[in-house]
ZAZAGU-381808 format. One record per residue (C-alpha): x, z, y; residue number from 1. Coordinates in steps of 0.05 Angstrom, whole numbers. Each point is the difference from the previous one (the first is absolute). Example, Ala and Ser with C-alpha at 12.3 -4.5 7.8 and 13.67 -1.06 7.14 Angstrom:
ZAZAGU-381808
((246; 156; -90); 1)
((27; -13; 69); 2)
This chain:
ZAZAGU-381808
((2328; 1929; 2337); 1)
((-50; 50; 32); 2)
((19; 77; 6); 3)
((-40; 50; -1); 4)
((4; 35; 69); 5)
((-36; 60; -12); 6)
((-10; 52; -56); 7)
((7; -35; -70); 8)
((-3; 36; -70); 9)
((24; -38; -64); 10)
((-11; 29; -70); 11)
((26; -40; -56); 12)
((-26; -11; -67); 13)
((31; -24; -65); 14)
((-45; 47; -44); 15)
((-57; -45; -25); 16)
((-59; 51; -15); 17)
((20; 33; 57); 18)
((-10; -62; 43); 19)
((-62; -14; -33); 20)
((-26; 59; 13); 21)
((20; -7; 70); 22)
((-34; -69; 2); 23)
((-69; 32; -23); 24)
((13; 70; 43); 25)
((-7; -48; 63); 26)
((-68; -39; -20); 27)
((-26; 63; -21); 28)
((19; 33; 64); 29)
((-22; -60; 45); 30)
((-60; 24; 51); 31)
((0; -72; 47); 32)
((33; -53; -31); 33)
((58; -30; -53); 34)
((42; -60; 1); 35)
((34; -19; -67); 36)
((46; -62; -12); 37)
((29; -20; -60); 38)
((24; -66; -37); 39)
((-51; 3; -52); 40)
((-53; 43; -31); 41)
((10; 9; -81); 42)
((-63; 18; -26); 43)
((27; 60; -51); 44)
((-14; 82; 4); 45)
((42; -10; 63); 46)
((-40; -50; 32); 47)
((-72; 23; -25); 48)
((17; 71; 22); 49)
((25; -34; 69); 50)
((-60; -37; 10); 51)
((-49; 57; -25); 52)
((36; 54; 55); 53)
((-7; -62; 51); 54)
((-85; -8; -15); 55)
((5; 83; 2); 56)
((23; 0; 75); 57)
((-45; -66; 22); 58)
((-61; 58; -21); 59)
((32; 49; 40); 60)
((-4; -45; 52); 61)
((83; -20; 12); 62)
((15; -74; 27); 63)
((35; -34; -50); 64)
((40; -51; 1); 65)
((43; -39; -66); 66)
((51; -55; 17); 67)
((21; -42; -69); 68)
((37; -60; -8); 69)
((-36; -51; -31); 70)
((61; -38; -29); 71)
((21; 72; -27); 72)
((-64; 3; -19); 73)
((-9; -58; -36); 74)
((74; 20; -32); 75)
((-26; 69; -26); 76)
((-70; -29; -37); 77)
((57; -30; -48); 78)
((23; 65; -19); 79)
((-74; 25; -5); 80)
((-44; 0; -59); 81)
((-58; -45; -4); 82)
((-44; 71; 17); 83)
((52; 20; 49); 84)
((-4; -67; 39); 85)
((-77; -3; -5); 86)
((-9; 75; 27); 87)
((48; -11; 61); 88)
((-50; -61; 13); 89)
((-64; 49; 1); 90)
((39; 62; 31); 91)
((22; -45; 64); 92)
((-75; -19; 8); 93)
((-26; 73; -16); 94)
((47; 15; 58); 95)
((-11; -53; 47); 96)
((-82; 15; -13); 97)
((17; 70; 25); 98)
((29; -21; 66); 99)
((72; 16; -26); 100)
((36; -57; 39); 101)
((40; -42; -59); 102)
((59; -43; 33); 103)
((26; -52; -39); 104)
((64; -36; 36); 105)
((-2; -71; -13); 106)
((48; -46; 40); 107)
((-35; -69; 30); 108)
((52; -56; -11); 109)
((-2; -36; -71); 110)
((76; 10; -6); 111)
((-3; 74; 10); 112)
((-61; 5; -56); 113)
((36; -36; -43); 114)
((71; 24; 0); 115)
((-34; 84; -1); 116)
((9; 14; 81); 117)
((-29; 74; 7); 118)
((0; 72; 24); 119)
((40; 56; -38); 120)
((5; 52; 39); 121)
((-26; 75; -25); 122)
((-38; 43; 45); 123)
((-47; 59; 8); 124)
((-30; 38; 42); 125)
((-54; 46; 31); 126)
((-34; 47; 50); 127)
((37; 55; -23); 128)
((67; -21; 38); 129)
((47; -24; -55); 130)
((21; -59; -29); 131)
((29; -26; -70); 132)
((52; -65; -5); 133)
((10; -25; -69); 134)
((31; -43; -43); 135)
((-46; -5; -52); 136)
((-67; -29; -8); 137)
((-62; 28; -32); 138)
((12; -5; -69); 139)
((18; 43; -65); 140)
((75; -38; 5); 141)
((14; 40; 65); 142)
((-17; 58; -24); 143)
((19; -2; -75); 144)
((57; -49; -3); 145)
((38; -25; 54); 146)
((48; 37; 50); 147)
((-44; 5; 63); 148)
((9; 40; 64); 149)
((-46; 30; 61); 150)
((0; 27; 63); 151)
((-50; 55; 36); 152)
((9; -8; 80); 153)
((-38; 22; 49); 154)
((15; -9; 79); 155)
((19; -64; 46); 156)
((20; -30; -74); 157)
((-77; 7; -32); 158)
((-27; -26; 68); 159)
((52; -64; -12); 160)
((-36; 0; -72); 161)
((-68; -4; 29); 162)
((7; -52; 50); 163)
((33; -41; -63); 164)
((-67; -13; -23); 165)
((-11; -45; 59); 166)
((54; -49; -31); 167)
((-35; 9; -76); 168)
((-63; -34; 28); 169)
((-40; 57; 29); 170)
((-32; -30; 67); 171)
((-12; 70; 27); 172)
((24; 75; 2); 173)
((-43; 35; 33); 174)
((33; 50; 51); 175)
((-35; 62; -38); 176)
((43; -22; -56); 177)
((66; 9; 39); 178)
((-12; 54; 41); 179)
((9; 54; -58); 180)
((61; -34; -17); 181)
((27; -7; 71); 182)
((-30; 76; 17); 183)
((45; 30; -60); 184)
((62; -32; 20); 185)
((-4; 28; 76); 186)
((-26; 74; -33); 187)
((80; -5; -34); 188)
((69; 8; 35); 189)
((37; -67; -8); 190)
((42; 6; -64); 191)
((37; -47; -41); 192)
((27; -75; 1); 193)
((-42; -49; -36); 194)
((-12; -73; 12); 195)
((-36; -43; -32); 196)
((-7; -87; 1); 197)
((-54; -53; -25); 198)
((-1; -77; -5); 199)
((-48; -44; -19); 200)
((31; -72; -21); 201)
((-72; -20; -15); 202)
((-10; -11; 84); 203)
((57; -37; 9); 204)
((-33; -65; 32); 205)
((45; -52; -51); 206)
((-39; -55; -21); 207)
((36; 7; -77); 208)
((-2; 78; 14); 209)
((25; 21; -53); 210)
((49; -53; -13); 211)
((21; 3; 61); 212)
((-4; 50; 54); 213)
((10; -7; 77); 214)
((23; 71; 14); 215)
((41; 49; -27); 216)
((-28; 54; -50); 217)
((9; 59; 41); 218)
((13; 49; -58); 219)
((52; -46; -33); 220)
((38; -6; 66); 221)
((-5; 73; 6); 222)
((20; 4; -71); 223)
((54; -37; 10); 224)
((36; 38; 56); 225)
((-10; 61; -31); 226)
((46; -26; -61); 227)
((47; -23; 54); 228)
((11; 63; 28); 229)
((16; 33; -67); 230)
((74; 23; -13); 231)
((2; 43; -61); 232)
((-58; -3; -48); 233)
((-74; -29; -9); 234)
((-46; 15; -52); 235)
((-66; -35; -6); 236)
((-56; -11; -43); 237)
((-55; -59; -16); 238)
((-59; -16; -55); 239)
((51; -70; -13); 240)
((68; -14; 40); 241)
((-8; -66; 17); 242)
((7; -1; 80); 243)
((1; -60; 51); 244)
((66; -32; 11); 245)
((0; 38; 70); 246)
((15; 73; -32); 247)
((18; -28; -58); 248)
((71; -17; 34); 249)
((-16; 68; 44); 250)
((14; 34; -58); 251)
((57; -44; -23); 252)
((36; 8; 63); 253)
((-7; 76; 2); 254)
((35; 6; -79); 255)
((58; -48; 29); 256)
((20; 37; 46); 257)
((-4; 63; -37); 258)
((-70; 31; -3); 259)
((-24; 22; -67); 260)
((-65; -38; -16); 261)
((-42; 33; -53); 262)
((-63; -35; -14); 263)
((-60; 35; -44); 264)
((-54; -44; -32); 265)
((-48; -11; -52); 266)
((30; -32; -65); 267)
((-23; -56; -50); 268)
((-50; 39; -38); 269)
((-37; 28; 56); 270)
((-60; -41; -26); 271)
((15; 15; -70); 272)
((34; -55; -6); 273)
((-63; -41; 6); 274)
((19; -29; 68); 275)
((68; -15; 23); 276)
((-21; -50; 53); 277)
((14; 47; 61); 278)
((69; 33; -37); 279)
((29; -65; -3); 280)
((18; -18; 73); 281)
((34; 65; 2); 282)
((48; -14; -65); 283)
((10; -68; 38); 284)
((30; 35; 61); 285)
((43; 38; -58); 286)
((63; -25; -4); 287)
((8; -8; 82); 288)
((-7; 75; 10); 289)
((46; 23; -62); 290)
((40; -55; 39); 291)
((1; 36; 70); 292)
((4; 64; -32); 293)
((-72; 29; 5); 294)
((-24; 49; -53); 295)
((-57; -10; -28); 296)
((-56; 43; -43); 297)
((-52; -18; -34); 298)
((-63; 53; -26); 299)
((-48; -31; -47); 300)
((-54; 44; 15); 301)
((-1; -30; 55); 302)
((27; 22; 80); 303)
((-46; -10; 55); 304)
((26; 51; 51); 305)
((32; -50; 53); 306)
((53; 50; 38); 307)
((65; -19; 38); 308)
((53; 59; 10); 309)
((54; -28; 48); 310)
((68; 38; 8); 311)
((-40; 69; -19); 312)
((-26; -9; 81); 313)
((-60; -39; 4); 314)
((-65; -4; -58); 315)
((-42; -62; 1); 316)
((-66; -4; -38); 317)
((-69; -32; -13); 318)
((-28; -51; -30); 319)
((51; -58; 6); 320)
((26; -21; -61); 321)
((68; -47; -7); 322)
((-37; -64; -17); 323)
((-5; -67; 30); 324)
((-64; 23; -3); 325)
((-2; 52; 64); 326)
((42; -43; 38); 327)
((-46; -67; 10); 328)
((-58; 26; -24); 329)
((-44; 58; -6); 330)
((-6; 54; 52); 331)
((47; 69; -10); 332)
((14; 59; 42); 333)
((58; 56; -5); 334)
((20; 66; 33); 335)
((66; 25; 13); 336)
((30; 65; 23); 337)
((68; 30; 14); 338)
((-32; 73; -16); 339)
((58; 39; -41); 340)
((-51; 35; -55); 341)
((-39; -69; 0); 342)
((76; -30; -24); 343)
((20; 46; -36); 344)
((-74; -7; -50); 345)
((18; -76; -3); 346)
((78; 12; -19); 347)
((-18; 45; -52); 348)
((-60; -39; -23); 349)
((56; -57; -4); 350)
((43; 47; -37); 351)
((-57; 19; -56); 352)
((-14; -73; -11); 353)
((78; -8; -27); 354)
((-3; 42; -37); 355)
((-71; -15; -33); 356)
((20; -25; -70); 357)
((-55; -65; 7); 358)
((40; -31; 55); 359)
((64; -42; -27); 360)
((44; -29; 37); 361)
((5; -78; -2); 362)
((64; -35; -36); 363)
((28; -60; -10); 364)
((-36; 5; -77); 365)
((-62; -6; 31); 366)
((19; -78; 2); 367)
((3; 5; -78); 368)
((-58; 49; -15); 369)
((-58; -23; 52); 370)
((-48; -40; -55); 371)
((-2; -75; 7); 372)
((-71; -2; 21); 373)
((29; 24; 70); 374)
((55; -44; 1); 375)
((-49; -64; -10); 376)
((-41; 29; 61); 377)
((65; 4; 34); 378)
((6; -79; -1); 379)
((-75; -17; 5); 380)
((2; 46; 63); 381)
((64; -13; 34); 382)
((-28; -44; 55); 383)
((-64; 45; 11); 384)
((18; 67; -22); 385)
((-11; 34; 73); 386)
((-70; -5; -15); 387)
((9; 44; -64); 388)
């Protein structure tokens, strides 16, 4: 975990115009240059706008730079119209013909093509000092639908940010790109306690990477302690609860020994009911956590915030979701902080989400009620389901 040593300001963001507008503030304010990461690129209003504001600062001269995924990429064109899919095709070469730098992370092994290796984490940020950490990706669902979250830094914390980009495939920063960064964080009196962690499982030198890995996930392990510590309480929230077997029994351990484990998640009809694929692993892990006594919700809207509260002393936050998924193989980051205002917004953010009348708890009835189409994917899966 790397802390921030010097001044560090965190805003955060659970407002979704408001972040949006945030999101566009910063291109629009950008006088040398703009890094933006994100899992995919949907090619709605959100994404045309997004791309139109990018072309707008390449004119006024502003280094850009877009990182994509191009497994998430390839995941999004199925949500995309035929139009939609065609225009994100023309608007990445409009871009790239403008000298907008287009970044498409693509692992080299077969396995890790085949089996949807990748990149997810959620960054931007420019010239003018700040930085934004999401959730969410670029799409009308993060901003219309799901249950996202943000957060505005600037300090030692946005220069951590930057340099990220070195790890998402950019060869080079140049040093006029950090210095603003670095020069606002000395301008500031240190101030608050925020840390933040990245792994990429991609690197790890396995020759069956990722069906096997030779080293540790670093955020897992970190993960994992964190749980351990926990005496009293530990809310968390994920797009799908279906975690690696590593915090899986974390999490199991904590309830046994008396922690209360509340889990929030997106339910069965998050995709309309259209696709159930990715809810299914989770309603497989069902009856083990009713079993060790976890609670969990589920919000068919859809929750893509991915926050852990741990005994109301510690907040833990980014872009690591609790799927097989960020564990062996696609690339995540997270922040934490011990900051009493920055727990208290995440306990009471907790609190709202009880009582938010689309999140249900899971019972034992949800054995009985879950449609049979799930339960056949259940058995088909059963063997292979961490790669759902």
């Amino acid at each position: 975990m790397k802390k921030q040593h010097g001044y560090s300001k965190l805003e955060f963001i659970f407002d979704r115009k408001e972040e949006w507008k945030a999101r566009i503030k910063m291109i629009r304010g950008a006088k040398k240059f703009l890094y933006s990461s994100s899992f995919f690129l949907h090619y709605d209003k959100y994404g045309k706008e997004y791309v139109e504001e990018l072309v707008k600062a390449n004119a006024r001269g502003v280094d850009i730079t877009l990182v994509l995924d191009g497994f998430g990429q390839m995941l999004c064109s199925n949500l995309m119209t035929k139009e939609e899919q065609e225009g994100v095709k023309d608007a990445f070469v409009r871009m790239e013909k403008l000298g907008i730098k287009v970044i498409f992370c693509k692992p080299e092994k077969l396995l890790q093509k085949c089996l949807g290796s990748g990149m997810h984490i959620k960054i931007q940020v420019s010239d003018a000092g700040g930085a934004l950490f999401f959730s969410g990706n670029i799409s009308g669902t993060a901003y219309e639908k799901w249950q996202e979250m943000s957060v505005y830094v600037e300090g030692d914390i946005a220069c951590f940010l930057l340099g990220e980009f070195y790890t998402l495939g950019v060869k080079k920063i140049p040093f006029e790109h950090e210095y603003p960064l670095i020069e606002k964080a000395m301008k500031k009196r240190a101030k608050g306690n925020i840390g933040y962690i990245s792994y990429d499982p991609v690197l790890d030198p396995h020759p069956l990477n990722p069906m096997m890995l030779s080293k540790p996930n670093e955020n897992t392990d970190y993960l994992e302690r964190e749980i351990d510590k926990a005496v009293s309480r530990i809310c968390l929230s994920s797009v799908f609860f279906k975690p690696c077997p590593q915090l899986m029994k974390a999490l199991e351990r904590a309830s046994k020994r008396g922690v209360k484990v509340e889990v929030f998640h997106s339910g069965l009809n998050v995709f309309n009911g259209a696709i159930t694929i990715p809810y299914t692993p989770c309603w497989m892990r069902y009856k083990k956590c009713l079993k060790a006594g976890i609670t969990i919700w589920e919000n068919d809207e859809g929750e893509h915030t991915k926050m852990i509260l741990i005994d109301n002393k510690k907040v833990i936050f980014g872009s690591y979701n609790f799927e097989w998924a960020a564990h062996d193989r696609i690339s995540e980051a997270m922040m934490e902080s011990t900051d009493k205002e920055h727990i208290h917004i995440i306990r009471e953010k907790f609190r709202e989400m009880r009582r938010n009348p689309k999140n249900k708890i899971v019972t034992e009835d949800i054995f009985k009620t879950v449609p049979l189409k799930v339960k056949i994917q259940a058995i088909l899966i059963k063997f292979v389901h961490r790669w759902f």
